[in-house]
C-alpha atoms as a printed R data frame, in Angstrom:
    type eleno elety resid chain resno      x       y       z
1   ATOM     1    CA   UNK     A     1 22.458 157.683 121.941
2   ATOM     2    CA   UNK     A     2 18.997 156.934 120.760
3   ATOM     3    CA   UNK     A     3 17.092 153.918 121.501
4   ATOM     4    CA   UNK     A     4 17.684 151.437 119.019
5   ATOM     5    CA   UNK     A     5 21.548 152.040 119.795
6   ATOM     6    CA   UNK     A     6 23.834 150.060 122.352
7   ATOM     7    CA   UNK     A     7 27.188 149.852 123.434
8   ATOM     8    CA   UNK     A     8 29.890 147.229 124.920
9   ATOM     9    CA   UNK     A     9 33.178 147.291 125.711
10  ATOM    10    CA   UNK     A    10 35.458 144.720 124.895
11  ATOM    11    CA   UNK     A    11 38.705 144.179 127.760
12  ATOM    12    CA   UNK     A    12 41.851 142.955 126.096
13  ATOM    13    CA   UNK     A    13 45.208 141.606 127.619
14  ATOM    14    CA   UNK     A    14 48.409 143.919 126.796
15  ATOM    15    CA   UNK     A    15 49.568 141.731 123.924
16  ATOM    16    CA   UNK     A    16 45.582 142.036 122.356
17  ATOM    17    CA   UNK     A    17 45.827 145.651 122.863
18  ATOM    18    CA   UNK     A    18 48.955 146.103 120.767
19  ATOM    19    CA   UNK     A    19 47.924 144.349 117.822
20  ATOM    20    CA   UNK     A    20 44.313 143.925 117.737
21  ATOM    21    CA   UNK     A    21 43.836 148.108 116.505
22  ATOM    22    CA   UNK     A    22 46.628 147.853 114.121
23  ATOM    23    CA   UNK     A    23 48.694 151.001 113.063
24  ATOM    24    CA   UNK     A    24 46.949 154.054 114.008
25  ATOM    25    CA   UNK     A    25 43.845 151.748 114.758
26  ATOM    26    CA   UNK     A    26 43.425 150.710 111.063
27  ATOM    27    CA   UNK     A    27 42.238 147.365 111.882
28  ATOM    28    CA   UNK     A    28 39.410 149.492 113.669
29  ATOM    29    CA   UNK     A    29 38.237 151.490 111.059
30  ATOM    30    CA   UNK     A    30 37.906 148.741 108.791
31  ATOM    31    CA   UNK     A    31 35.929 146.702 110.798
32  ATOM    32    CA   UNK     A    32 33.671 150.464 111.194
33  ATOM    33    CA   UNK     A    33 33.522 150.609 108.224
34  ATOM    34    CA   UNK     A    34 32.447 147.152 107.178
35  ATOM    35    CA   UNK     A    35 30.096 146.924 110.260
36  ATOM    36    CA   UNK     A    36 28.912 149.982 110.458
37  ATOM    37    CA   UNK     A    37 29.524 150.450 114.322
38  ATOM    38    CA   UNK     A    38 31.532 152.724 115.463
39  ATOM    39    CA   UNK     A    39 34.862 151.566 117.648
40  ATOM    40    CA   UNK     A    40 36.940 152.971 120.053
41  ATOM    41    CA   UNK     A    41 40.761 151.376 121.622
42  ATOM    42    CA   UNK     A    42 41.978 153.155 125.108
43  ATOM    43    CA   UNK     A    43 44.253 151.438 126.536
44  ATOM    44    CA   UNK     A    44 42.869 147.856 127.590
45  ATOM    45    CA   UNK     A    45 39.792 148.744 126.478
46  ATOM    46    CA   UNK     A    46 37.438 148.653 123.224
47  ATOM    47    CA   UNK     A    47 34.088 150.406 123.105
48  ATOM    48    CA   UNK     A    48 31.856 149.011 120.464
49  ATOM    49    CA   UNK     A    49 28.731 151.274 120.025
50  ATOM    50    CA   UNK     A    50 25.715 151.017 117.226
51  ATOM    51    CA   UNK     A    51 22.691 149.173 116.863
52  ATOM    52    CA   UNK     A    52 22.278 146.070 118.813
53  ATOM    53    CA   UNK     A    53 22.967 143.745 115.592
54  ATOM    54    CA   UNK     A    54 26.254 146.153 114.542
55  ATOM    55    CA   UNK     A    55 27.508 145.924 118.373
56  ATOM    56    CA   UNK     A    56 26.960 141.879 118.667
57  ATOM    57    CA   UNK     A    57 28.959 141.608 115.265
58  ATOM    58    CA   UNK     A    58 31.257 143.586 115.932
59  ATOM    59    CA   UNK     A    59 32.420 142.333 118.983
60  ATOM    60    CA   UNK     A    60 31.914 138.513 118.166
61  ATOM    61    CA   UNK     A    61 34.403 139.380 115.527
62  ATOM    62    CA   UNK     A    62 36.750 141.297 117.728
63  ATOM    63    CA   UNK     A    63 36.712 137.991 120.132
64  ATOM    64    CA   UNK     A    64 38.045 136.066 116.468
65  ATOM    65    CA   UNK     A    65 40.826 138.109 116.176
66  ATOM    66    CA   UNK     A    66 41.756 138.484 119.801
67  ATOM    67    CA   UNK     A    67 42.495 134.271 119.775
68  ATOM    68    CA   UNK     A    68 44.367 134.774 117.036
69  ATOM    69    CA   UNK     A    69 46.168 137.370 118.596
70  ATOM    70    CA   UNK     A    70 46.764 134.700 121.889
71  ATOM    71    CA   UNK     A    71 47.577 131.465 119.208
72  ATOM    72    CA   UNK     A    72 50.868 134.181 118.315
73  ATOM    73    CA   UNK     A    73 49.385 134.891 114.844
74  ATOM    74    CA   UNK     A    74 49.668 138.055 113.607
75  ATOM    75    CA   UNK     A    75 46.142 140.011 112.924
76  ATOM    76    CA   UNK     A    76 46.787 141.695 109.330
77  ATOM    77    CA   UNK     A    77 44.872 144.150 107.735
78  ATOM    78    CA   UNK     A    78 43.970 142.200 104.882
79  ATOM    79    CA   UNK     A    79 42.341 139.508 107.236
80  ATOM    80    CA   UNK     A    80 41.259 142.045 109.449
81  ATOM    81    CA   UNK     A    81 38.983 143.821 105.966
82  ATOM    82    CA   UNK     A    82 37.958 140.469 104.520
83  ATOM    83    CA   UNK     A    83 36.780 139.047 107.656
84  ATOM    84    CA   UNK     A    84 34.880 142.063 108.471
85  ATOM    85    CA   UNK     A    85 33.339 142.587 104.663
86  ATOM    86    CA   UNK     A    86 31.691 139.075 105.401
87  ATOM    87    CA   UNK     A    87 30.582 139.769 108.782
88  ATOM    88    CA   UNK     A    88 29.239 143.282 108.127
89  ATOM    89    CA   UNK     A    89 27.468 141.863 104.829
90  ATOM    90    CA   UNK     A    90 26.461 138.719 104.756
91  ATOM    91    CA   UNK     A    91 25.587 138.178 108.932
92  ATOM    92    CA   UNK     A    92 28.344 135.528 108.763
93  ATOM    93    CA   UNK     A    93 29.405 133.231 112.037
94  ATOM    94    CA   UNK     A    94 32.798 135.293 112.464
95  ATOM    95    CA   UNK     A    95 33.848 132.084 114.001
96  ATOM    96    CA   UNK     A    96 33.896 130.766 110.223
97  ATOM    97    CA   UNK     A    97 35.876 133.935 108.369
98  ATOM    98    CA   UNK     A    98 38.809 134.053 110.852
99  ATOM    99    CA   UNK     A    99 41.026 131.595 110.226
100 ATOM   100    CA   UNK     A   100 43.467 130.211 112.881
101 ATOM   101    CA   UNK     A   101 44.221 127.010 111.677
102 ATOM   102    CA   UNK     A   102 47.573 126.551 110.246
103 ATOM   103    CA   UNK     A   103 48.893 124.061 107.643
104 ATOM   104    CA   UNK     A   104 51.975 124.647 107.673
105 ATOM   105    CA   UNK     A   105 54.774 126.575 109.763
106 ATOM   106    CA   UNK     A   106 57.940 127.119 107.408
107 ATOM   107    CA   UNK     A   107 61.605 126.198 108.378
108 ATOM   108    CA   UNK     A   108 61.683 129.887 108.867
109 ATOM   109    CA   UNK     A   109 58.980 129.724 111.317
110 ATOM   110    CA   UNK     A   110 56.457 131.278 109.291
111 ATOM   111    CA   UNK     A   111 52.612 130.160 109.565
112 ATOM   112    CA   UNK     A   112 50.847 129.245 106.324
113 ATOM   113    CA   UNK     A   113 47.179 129.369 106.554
114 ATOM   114    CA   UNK     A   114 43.666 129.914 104.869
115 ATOM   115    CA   UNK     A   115 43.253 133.729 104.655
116 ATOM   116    CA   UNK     A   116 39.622 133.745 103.319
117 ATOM   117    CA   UNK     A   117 36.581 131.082 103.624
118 ATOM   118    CA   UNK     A   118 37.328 129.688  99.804
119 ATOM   119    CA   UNK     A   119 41.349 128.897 101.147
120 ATOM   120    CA   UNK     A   120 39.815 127.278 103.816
121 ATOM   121    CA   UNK     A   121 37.273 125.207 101.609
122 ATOM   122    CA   UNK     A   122 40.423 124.264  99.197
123 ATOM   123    CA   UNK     A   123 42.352 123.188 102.181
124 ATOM   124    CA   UNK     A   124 39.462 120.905 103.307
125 ATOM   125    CA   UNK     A   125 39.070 119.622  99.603
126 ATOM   126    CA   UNK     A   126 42.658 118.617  99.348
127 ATOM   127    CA   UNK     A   127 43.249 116.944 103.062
128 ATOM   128    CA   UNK     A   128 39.661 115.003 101.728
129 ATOM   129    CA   UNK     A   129 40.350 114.199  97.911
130 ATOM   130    CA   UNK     A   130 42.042 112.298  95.446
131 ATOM   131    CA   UNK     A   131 42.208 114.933  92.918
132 ATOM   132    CA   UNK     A   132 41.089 118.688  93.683
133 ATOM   133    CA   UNK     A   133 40.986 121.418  90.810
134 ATOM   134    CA   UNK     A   134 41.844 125.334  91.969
135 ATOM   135    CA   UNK     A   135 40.652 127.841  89.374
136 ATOM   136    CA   UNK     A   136 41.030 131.408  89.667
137 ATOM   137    CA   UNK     A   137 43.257 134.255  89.110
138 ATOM   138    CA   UNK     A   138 46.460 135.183  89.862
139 ATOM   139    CA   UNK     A   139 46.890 136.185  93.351
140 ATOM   140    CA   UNK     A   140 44.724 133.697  95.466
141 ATOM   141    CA   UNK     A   141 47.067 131.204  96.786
142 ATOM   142    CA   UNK     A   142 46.431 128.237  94.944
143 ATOM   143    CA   UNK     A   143 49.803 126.715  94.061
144 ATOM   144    CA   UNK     A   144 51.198 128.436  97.184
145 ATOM   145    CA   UNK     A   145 48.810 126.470  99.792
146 ATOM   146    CA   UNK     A   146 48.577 123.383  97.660
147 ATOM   147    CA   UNK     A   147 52.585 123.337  98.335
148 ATOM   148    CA   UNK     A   148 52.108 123.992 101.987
149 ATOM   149    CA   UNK     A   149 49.693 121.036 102.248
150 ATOM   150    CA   UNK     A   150 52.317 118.972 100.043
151 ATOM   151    CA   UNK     A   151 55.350 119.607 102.290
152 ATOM   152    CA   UNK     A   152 53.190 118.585 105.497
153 ATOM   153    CA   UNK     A   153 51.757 115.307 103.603
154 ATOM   154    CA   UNK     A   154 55.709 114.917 103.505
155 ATOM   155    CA   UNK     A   155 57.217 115.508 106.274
156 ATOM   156    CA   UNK     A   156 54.340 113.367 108.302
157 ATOM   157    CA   UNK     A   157 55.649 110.222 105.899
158 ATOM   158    CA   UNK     A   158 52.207 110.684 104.689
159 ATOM   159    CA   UNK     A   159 53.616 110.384 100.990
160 ATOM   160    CA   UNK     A   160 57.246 109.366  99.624
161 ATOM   161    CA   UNK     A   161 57.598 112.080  97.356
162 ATOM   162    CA   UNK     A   162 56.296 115.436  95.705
163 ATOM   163    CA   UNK     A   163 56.242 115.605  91.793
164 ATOM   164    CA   UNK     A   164 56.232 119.419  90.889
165 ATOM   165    CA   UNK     A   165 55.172 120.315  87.573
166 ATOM   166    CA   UNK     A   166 53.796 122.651  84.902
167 ATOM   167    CA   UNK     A   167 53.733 123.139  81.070
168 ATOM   168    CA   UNK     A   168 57.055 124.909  79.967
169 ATOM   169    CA   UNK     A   169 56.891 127.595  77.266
170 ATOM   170    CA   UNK     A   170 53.416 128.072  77.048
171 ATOM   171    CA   UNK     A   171 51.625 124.652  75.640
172 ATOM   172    CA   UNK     A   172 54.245 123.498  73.064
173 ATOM   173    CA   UNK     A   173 57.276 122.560  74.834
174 ATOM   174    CA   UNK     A   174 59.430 123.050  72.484
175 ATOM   175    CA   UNK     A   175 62.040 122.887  74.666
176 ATOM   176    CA   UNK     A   176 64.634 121.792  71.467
177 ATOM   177    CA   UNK     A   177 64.547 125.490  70.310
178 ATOM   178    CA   UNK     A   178 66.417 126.770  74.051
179 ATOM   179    CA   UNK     A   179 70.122 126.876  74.456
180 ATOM   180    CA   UNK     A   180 71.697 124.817  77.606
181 ATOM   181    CA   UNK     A   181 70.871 121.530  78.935
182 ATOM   182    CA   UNK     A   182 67.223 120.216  79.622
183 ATOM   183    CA   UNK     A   183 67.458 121.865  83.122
184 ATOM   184    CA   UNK     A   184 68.561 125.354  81.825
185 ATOM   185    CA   UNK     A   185 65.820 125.210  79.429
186 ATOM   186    CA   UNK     A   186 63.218 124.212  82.130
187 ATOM   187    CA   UNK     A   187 64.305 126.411  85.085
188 ATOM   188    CA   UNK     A   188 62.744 129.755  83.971
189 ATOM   189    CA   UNK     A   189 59.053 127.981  83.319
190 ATOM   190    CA   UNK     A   190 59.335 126.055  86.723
191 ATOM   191    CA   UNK     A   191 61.142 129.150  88.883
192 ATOM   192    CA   UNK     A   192 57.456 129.917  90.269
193 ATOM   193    CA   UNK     A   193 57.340 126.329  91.955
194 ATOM   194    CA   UNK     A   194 60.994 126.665  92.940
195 ATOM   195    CA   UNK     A   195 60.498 129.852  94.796
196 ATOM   196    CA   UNK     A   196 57.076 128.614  96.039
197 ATOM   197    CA   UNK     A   197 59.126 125.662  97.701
198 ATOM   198    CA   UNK     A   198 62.563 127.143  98.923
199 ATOM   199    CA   UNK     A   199 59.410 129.623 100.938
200 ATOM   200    CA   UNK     A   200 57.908 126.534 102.915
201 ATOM   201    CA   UNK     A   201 61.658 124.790 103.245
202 ATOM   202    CA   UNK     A   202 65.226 126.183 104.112
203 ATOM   203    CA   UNK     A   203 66.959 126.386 101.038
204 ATOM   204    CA   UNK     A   204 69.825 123.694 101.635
205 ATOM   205    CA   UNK     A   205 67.251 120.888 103.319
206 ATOM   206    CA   UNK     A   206 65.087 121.877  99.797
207 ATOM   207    CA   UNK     A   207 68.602 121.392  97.764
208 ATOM   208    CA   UNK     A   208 69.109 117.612  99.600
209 ATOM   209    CA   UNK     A   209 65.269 116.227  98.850
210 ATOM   210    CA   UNK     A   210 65.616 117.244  95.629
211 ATOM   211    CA   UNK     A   211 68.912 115.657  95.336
212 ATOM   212    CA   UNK     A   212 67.533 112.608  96.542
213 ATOM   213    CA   UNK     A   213 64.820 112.631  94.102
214 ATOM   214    CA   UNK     A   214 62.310 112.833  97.388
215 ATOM   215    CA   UNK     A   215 61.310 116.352  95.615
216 ATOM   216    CA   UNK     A   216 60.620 116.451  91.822
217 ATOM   217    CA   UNK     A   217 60.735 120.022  89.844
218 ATOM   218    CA   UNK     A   218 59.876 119.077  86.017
219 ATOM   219    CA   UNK     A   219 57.713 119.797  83.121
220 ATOM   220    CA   UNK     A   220 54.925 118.154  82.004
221 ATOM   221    CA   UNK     A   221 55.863 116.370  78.988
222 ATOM   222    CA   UNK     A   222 58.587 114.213  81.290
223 ATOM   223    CA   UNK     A   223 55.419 112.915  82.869
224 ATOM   224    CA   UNK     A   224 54.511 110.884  79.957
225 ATOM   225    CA   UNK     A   225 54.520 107.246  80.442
226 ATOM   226    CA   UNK     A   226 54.967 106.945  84.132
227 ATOM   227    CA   UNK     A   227 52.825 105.474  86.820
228 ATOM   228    CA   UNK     A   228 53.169 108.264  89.908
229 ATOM   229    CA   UNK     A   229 52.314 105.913  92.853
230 ATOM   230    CA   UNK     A   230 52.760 107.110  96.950
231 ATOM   231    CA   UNK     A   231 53.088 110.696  95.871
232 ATOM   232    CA   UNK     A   232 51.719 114.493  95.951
233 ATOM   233    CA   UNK     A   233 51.639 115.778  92.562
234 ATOM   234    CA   UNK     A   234 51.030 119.637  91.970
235 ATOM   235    CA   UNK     A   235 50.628 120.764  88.168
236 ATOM   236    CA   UNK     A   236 50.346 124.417  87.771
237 ATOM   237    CA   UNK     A   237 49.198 126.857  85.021
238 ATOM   238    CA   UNK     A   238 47.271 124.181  83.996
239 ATOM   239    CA   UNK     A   239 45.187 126.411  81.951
240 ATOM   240    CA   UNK     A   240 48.144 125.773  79.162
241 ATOM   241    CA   UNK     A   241 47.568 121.812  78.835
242 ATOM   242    CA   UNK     A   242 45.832 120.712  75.956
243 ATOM   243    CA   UNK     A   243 43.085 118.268  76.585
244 ATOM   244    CA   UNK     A   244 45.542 115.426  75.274
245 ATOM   245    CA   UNK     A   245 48.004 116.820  77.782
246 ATOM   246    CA   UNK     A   246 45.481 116.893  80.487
247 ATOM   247    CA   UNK     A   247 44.174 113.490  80.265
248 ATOM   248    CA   UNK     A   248 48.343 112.004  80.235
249 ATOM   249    CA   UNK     A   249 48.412 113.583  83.108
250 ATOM   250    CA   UNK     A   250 45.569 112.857  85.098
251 ATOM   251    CA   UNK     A   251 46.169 109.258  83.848
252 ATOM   252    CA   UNK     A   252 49.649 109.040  85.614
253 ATOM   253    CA   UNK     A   253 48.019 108.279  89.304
254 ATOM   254    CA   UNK     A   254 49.075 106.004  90.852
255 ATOM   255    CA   UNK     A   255 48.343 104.136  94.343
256 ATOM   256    CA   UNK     A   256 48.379 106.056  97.005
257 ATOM   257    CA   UNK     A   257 48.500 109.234  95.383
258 ATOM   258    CA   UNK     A   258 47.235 112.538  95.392
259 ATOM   259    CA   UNK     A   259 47.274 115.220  92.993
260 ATOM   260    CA   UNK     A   260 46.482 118.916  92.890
261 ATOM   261    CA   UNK     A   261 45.276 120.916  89.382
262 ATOM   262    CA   UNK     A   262 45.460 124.665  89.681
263 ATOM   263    CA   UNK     A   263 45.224 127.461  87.381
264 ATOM   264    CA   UNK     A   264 43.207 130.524  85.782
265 ATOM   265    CA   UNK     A   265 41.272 129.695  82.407
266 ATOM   266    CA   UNK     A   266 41.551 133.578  82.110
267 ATOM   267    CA   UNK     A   267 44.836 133.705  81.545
268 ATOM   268    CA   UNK     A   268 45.675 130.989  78.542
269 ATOM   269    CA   UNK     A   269 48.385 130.911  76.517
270 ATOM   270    CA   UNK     A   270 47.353 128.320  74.137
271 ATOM   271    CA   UNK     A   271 46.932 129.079  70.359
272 ATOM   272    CA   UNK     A   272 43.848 130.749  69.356
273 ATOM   273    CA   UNK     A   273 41.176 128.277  68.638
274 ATOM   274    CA   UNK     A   274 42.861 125.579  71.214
275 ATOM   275    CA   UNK     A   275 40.471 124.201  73.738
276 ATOM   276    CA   UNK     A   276 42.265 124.266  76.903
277 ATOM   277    CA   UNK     A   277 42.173 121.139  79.172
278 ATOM   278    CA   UNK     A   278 41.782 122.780  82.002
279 ATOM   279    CA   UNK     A   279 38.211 124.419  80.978
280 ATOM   280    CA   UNK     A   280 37.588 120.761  79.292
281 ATOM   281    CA   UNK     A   281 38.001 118.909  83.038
282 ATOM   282    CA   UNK     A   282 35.250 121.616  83.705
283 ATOM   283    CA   UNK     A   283 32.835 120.133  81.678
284 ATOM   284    CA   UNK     A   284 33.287 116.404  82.058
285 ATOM   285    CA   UNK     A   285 34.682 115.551  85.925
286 ATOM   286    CA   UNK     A   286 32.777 116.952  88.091
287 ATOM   287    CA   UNK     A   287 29.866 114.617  90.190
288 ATOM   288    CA   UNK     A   288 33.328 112.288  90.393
289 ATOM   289    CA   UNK     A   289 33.448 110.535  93.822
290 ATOM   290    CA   UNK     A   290 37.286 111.363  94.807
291 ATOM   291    CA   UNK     A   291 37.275 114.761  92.893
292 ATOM   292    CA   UNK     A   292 37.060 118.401  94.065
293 ATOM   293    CA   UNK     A   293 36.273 122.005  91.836
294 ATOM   294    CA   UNK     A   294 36.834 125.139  93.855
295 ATOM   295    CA   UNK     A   295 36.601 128.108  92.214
296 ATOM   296    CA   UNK     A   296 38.256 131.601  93.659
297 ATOM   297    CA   UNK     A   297 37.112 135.254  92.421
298 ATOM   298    CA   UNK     A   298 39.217 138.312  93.057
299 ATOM   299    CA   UNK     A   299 37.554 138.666  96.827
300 ATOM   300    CA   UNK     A   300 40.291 135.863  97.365
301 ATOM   301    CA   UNK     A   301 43.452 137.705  96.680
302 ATOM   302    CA   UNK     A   302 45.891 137.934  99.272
303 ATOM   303    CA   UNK     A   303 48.372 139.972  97.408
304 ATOM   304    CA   UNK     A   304 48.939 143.635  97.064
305 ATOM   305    CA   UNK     A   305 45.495 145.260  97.520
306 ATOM   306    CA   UNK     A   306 45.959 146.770  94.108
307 ATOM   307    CA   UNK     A   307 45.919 143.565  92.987
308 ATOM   308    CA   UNK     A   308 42.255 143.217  93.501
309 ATOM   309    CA   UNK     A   309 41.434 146.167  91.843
310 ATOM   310    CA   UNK     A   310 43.386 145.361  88.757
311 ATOM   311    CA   UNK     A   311 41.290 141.878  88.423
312 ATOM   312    CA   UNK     A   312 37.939 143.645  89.077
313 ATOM   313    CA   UNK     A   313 39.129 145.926  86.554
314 ATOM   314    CA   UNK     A   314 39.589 143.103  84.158
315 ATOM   315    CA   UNK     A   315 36.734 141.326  84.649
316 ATOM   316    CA   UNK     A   316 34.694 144.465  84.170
317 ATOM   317    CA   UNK     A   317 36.614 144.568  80.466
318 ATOM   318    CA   UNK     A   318 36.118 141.202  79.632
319 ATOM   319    CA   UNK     A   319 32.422 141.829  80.582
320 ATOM   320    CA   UNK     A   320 32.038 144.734  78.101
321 ATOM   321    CA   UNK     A   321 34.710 144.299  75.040
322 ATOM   322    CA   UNK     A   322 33.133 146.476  72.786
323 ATOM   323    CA   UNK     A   323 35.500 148.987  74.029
324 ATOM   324    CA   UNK     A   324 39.341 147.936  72.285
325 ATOM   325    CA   UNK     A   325 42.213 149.735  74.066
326 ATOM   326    CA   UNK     A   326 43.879 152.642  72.327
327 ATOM   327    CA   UNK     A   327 47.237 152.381  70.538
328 ATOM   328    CA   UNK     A   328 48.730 155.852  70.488
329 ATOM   329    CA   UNK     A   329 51.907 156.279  68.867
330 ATOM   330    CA   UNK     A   330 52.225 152.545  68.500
331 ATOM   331    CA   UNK     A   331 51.542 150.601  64.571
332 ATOM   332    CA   UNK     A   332 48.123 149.241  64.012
C-alpha cells in the first residue's frame, strides 16, 4: 500500500452483514466501482481500502445503507448503484442520496419511498405545494409516488377525497366511437391509475372508497364544470391535454385542495402541429407562489435497468435525427 492509500474496516451486526454485500457481494462492487475503492465483506467485517477521500466515501456511504438495513428496509441494487454514482462523482453528503424516509407503507406492508434525490425533491414539492408539475419519462415514479402521497393525505383525514384522472384515447376523447357503457370505454385509458392504486391499497378496501365515491377513477373531460374542493387530484399523461384542456383543469381547484400534474412532453400523442398543454404550463406558471416544476432525466428510473438504457438511447436519437430508421421488408 503506498502512501497516499488508507484503509478502514467497517463492523456490521449479523442482519447488516446479510444484506448490506448483496448477492455474491454485488452491492460491493458497485459501490468499487463507483468509488473507486476497493471493498472487502468477511464475515462481520468490511475492509474499505484506497485513497483517503475514496475510503471516507466509501464508508460514510456504507454507514447510509447499514441504517437502512436496521429501519427493516431492504438495500437494493438499484439504490445501492445510484447512491454510489453520486457519491463517487459528485462528492455528495451520502446522508442526502440514501433515502430512508417512507411515504407510504401499502396494505400489503410494502414501503414506498424516494429512490433517488429528484423523488425526494418531488416528495418535498408536493407535501409543500398547491400544485406541483412532474415531467419526465416513463419509468421515474411520478404518478406512482404522487399516489402514495395521495393515499397518506387520505387516510390522515388530511383530504375527503382523491380525484384520479387522465385524458382517454389520446387527446380527443372520443369516447362515442367505443362499444359498452362510459366505464367500459374509460377503463383501458385509466387501468394505469387503477393498478397504481389497488398497489398502495388491498383490493376490496380500494373497491369500497371507490364505491363510496371517497376515490374517483375518471377522464378528464368529466372534469368540466366542477369546483374540486377538500381533495387530492392526480392527472396523468398530461402531455395529451390541449392547452384548453389544461387550463379547465387547472381551473377546477377548489378550497382546500391539492393537485398533482405529471407526464413526459416526449411522449405526446396529440395531432401533429398541436401545442400540448403540458409544455404550454412550462412556459407561463412557473415563479407562481403555490406552484412546483420538477423535472426527472433517465438517471431517475427505477425500473428495469434496461430501461435506462433504452431512454439514453432515445435521447441520443432525438439529439441527432438526421439518421431515419430503416424499413426493411416493410412499404414506404
Amino acid at each position: 500500500m503506498d502512501e497516499a492509500s488508507e484503509s478502514k474496516d467497517v463492523l456490521a451486526d449479523s442482519d447488516e452483514a446479510i444484506a448490506l454485500p448483496g448477492s455474491r457481494d454485488e452491492n460491493l462492487r458497485l459501490i468499487e466501482r463507483e468509488v473507486g475503492a476497493d471493498i472487502g465483506a468477511r464475515g462481520n467485517e468490511i475492509r474499505v481500502r484506497g485513497t483517503r477521500e475514496q475510503v471516507a466515501r466509501a464508508t460514510d456511504l456504507l454507514g447510509e445503507l447499514m441504517k437502512l438495513v436496521r429501519m427493516g428496509h431492504p438495500v437494493t441494487a438499484g439504490e445501492v448503484e445510484y447512491a454510489a454514482r453520486l457519491v463517487g462523482k459528485a462528492g455528495a453528503d451520502p446522508s442526502k442520496v440514501v433515502f430512508s424516509e417512507v411515504v407510504l407503507v401499502t396494505d400489503r406492508g410494502k414501503p414506498v419511498k424516494p429512490h433517488t434525490q429528484t423523488q425526494r425533491e418531488y416528495v418535498d414539492a408536493i407535501a409543500r405545494s398547491d400544485l406541483t408539475f412532474a415531467i419526465g419519462p416513463a419509468g421515474t415514479g411520478k404518478t406512482y409516488l404522487a399516489m402514495a402521497m395521495a393515499v397518506k393525505a387520505l387516510q390522515e383525514r388530511r383530504t375527503s377525497r382523491l380525484i384520479l384522472t387522465r385524458p382517454a384515447l389520446e387527446a380527443g376523447e372520443r369516447l362515442g366511437f367505443l362499444p359498452g357503457d362510459v366505464q367500459a370505454k374509460v377503463d383501458p385509458y385509466l387501468r394505469p391509475l387503477f393498478d397504481a392504486l389497488y398497489d398502495m391499497m388491498d383490493l376490496e378496501k380500494a373497491q369500497r372508497t371507490l364505491e363510496r365515491g371517497t376515490i374517483e377513477v375518471a377522464p378528464l373531460a368529466f372534469m368540466r364544470g366542477r369546483t374540486l374542493n377538500d381533495s387530492f387530484i392526480i392527472l396523468d399523461e398530461a402531455q395529451n391535454t390541449t392547452p384548453e384542456q389544461m387550463k379547465m383543469f387547472l381551473t377546477r381547484l377548489g378550497f382546500g385542495s391539492k393537485a398533482v400534474v405529471t407526464g413526459d412532453i416526449t411522449q405526446t400523442d396529440l395531432p401533429r402541429g398541436q401545442v400540448s398543454g403540458l409544455n404550454q404550463v412550462r412556459e407561463i406558471l412557473p415563479g407562481i407562489l403555490g406552484i412546483a416544476f420538477i423535472y426527472f432525466s433517465d438517471q431517475d428510473v427505477v425500473r428495469h435497468e434496461l430501461v435506462q438504457r433504452i431512454i439514453q438511447a432515445y435521447e441520443k436519437l432525438e439529439a441527432n435525427p438526421r439518421h431515419e430508421p430503416r424499413n426493411p421488408g416493410g412499404r414506404e
